[in-house]
Structures are given as C-alpha cells and as structure tokens.
N, C-alpha and C positions, 0 to 999 in steps of 0.2 A: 545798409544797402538802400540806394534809392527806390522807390514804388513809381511802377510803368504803368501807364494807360493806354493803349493803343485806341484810338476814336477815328470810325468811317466814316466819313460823311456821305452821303448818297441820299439825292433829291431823284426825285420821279421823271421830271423833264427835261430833257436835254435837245438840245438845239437840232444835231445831226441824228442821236439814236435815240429817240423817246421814250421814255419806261425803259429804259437799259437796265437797271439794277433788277429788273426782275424777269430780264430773256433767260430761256430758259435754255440751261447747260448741261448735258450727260443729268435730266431732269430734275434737276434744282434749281434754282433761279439763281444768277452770277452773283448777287449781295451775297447767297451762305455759301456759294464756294470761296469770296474773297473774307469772311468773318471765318471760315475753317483755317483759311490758309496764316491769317492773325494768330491765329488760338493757336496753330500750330508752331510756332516762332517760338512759346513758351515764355514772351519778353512779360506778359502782366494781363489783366482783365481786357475783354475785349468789347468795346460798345460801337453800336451800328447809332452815329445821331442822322436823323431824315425826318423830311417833309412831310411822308404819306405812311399814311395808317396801313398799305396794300404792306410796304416794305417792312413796317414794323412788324407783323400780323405774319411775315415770312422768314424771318429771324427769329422773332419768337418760337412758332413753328417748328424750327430745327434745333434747338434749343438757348439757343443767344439772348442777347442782352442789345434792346434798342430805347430809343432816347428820342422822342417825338420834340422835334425844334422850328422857331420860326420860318414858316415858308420863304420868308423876304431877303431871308441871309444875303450877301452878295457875293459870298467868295463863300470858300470850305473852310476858310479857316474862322470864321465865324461861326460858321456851326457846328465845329469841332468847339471852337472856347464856350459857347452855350450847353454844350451836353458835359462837357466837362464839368460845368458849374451844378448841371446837375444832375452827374454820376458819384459826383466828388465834393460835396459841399463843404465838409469837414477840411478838406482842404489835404489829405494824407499823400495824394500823388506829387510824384518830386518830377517827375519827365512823361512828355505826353508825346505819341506820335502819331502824327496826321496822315492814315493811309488811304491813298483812292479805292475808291468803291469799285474802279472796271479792271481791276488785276487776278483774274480770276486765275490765273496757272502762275501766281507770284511764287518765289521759293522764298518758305518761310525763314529761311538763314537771313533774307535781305533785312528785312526787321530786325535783329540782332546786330546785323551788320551797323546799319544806322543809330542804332540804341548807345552804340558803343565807341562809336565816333565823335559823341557826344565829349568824353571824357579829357583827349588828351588837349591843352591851351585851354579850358576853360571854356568853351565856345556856349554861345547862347544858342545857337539852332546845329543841327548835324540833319544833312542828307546825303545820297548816293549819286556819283556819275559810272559809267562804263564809256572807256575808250571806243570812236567812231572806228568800223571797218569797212563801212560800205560809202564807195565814196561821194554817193547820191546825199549822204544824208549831212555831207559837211557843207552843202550852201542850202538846206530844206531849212525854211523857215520854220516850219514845224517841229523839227527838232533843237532842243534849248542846248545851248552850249553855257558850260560853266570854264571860263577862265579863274584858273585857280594857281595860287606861290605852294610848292611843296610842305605840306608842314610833316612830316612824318612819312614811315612806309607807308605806301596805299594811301596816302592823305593828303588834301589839297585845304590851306586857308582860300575860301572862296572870294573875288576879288572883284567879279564881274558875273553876270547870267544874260544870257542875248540869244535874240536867234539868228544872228549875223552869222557868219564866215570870221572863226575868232578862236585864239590868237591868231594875228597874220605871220606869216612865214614859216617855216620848216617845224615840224615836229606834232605831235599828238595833238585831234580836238577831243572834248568829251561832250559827250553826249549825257544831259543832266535827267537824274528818274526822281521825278516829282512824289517822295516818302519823305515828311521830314519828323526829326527826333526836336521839341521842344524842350528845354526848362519851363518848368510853371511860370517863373517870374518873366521867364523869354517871351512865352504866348501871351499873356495879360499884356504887356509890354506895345507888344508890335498889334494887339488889336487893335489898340486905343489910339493908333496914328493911325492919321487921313492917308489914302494913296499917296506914292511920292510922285514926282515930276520922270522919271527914269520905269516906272510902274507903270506908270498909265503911257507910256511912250511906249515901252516896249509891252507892255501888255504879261509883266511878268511880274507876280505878288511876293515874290523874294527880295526883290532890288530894294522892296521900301526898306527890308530889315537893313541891308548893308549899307542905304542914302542914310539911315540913322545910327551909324556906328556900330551895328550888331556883327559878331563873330558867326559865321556860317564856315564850318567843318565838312570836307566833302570825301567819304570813303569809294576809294575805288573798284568795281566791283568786276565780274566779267561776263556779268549775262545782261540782259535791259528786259525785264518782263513783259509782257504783251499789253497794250494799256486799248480796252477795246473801247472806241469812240464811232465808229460806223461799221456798215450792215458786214462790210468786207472783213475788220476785224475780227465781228461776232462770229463769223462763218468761221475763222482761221483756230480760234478759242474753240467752238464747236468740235471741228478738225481734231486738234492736239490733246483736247480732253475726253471726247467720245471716241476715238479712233485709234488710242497712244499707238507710238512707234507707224504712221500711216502717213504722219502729215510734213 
C-alpha cells in the first residue's frame, strides 16, 4: 500500500487577506481547522510547512505537526517539496498531496477523493473539478476551468487549465479546486523545471506539469469548498462554521 503525506503550505502574508492562516474561526485560527479537516480524510500524516513561527507555535498548539521552510518559496509547491524533504527524508512516502491552507469547512472525503484518482492510467499528478452551475462563474477569470477527455467514471485526463470561457460550445465547464495528489517522483520532477511559457501566461502552476508531458487525472466531484482569500470570504467561513445551518 502506498504512504500518504498530506503537506499545507501556509505563509503569514498574503496580498488580499494578511495573516489569514491565523484569523480566527469558531476560536481557533483557520490553519488548525484546515490541518483538522486533513487529519480527518484518514489519507496519512498530516504536516502544516510555513513561513512563520506565529503558524507553527498554532499547530503545534492543537496538536499537529509543522515544518518551518524558506520564507522566499515562490509558489506552494515549493514549500510543500521542502517540508517533505524534511518530514520524510528517509524517503518512505510514495504520494504527497498539496492542500491550501484557506479551506477551512473542506470535506475531508475530497482528499480521499484526490488520493484515489491518482490510480487509474497511471497519472503522475491527480486533482479535483466540480461542474459550473452558476452562470457568472463560467467567464470569471477567477475561476480556473479544467478542459479535460473522459478517462473513466467521474474522471477527466486533464488536457488544458485556463481561466477563459473553455471548452467553447454546448455542454459542461468545470470549475478546477486547486488539491493536488503527487507521486514523489511526480513532485521532484515538476519542481526542478523553470515556469513554462503557458504558466506564466496564464498565470496557472499546472500547465508547466502538462507543457512537460505530465499525466494530470481530474476527479469529479460535486461540491467546490470555500477557499477564503478576502475579508468577505472570511466572514462567509465565519458564518457557515460559527453559526451551522444559519448561513
């Protein structure tokens, strides 16, 4: 059976909500409700890697497991491959999954989900879409659209990531939830290449995997968890976790 790592990344500063990882939710700061909702998937060890001693010191705290890494990282997936190397030096983990830090009301089924998506073609990376319903969100640049060829039930071989208005004409977009399920050799792999030309265009750290031949697996899911990035998200997270059935 392969060994799962689940690895948060969560840095202190963020452009729009500053100190996010550690606004405080039904009074615990969002990092240990989103490292609960990890733990709660049951997929493997759960490690919080971050910038700031305040995040680690609050994970630890509740009783977690954090990984202090370079502040300079430039993406999360760099500071996911860093804490890895040293959570895991021995080298025993076979699949790693890269979870964001702001998914504080995540259902821990989605990690499983992703985990498992890994399996069928052999894919080097697996993550999650949910079909669009609201129809604001199928030209919102902010929302990432995954063009994907059927590979299975519920599964898409990933073909394209955009945040255009994509496929054109008649039928389903998906709306892509930024969780992704690694192979070890997958992660080592995609760190050690430079941004792609389609990366840095669209502004989207997937593409490099696929400009370089990489297999991305996309399971279908049917919820899109809250991914809170400003004050209005925060308040909505607030809402739905202090208030259930209110919001």
């Amino acid at each position: 059976m392969c060994k799962t790592l689940i690895i948060i990344p969560a840095r202190l500063q963020a452009s729009r909500l500053p100190q996010k990882p550690l606004a405080p939710i039904a009074g615990e700061p969002m990092i240990v409700h989103v490292w609960r909702r990890a733990t709660e998937s049951g997929c493997g060890e759960v490690v919080v890697a971050t910038d700031s001693e305040e995040i680690s010191a609050a994970v630890s705290g509740a009783g977690g497991k954090a990984v202090l890494t370079d502040p300079d990282h430039q993406s999360g997936s760099d500071r996911v491959y860093e804490a890895l190397s040293a959570a895991d030096p021995d080298k025993t983990c076979d699949i790693v999954v890269n979870l964001q830090g702001d998914l504080p009301t995540l259902d821990p089924a989605l990690v499983a989900t992703c985990v498992d998506a890994l399996a069928p073609g052999e894919a080097d990376i697996a993550t999650l879409a949910c079909e669009i319903a609201e129809e604001e969100e199928r030209t919102n640049p902010n929302v990432v659209k995954v063009v994907g060829t059927p590979a299975g039930e519920s599964l898409l071989r990933a073909l394209y990531f955009t945040r255009a208005t994509a496929p054109y004409g008649e039928g389903p977009l998906y709306h892509h939830i930024g969780i992704y399920a690694y192979r070890r050799a997958a992660l080592e792999r995609f760190v050690s290449m430079p941004p792609s030309t389609l990366e840095k265009r669209e502004k989207l750290e997937q593409l490099r995997a696929l400009e370089a031949g990489m297999r991305i697996n996309v399971a279908l899911v049917d919820t899109v968890p809250l991914g809170v990035d400003t004050p209005v998200d925060l308040a909505r997270a607030r809402g739905l976790m202090e208030n259930p059935g209110t919001s």
